[in-house]
C-alpha positions in Angstrom: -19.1 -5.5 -5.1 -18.1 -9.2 -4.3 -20.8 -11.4 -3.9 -20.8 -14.0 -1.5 -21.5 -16.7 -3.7 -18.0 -17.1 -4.6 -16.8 -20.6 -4.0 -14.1 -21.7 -5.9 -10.5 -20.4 -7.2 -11.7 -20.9 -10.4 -14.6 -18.8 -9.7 -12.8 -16.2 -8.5 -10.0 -15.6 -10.6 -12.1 -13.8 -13.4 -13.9 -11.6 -10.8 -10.2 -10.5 -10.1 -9.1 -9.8 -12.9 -12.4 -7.8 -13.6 -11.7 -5.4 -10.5 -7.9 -4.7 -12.4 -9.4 -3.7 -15.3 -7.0 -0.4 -15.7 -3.9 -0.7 -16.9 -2.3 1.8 -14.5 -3.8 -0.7 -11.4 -2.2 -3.9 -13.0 1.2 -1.8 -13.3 0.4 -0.8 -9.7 0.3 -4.3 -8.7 3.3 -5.6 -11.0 5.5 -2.8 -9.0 4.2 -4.3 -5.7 5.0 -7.7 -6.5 8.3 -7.2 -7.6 9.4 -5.2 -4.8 8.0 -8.3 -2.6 10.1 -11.0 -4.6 12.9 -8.4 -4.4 12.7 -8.2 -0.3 12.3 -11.8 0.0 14.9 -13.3 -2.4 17.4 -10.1 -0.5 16.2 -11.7 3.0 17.1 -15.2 2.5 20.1 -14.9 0.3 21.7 -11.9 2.8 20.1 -13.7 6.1 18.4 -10.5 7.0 15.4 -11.8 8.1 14.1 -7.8 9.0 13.4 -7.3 5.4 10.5 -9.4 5.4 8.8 -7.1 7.7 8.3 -5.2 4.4 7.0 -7.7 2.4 3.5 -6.8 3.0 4.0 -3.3 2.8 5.6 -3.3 -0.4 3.2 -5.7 -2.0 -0.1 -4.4 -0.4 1.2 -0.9 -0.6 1.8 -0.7 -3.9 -1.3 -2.7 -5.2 -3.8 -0.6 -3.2 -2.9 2.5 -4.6 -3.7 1.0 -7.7 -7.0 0.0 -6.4 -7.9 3.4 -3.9 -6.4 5.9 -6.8 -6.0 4.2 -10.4 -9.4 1.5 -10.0 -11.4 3.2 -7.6 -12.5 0.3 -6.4 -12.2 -1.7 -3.3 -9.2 -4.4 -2.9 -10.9 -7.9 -3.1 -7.9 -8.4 -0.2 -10.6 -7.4 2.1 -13.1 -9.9 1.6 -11.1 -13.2 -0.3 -8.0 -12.5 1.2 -5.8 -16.0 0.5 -8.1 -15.9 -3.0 -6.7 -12.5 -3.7 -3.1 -13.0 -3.0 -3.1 -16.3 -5.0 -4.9 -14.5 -7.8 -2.3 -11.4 -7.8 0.9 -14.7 -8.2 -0.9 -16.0 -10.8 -1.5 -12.6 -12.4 1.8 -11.3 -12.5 3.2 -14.8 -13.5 0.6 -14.9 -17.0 2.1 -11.0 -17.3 5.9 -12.0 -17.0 5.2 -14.9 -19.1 3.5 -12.8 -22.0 0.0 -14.5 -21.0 -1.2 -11.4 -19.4 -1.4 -7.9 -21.3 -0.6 -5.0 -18.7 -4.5 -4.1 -18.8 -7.1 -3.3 -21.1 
């Protein structure tokens, strides 16, 4: 569970990287993000501006499968939401950048 004490990015990054401890939620999570960089680059390079309406569905979808069937754990969305969505940028960037294994 996420404590409140929380106060900082720097804080906070471990913690979530803690609660994607699985492999298979990480991958979950990798999927998710590149389907949203996939809708959003597609959107502003065709002009269709609808396909952002999936941007949340595809990143959040995807990651909280991970979390609900992979983790079993609860999304740290719900509570550090900005934190979170930070934290899952920086995670994929460390993976694509071979900083990152794909989990434990």
């Amino acid at each position: 569970m996420i404590q409140n004490r929380i106060k900082s990015f720097r804080e906070f990054y471990p913690y979530y990287l803690s609660e994607h401890s699985k492999k298979g939620t990480r991958i979950w999570h990798y999927i998710g993000t590149t389907a949203f960089f996939m809708l959003l680059i597609a959107g502003v390079l065709s002009g269709n501006y609808n396909l952002f309406f999936w941007l949340p569905l595809a990143g959040y979808g995807c990651a909280w499968i991970g979390h609900f069937f992979v983790e079993k754990n609860k999304p740290a969305t719900f509570q550090y939401p900005l934190w979170s969505l930070a934290s899952d940028f920086v995670m994929y960037f460390q993976w694509l950048s071979g900083r990152l294994n794909a989990g434990r």
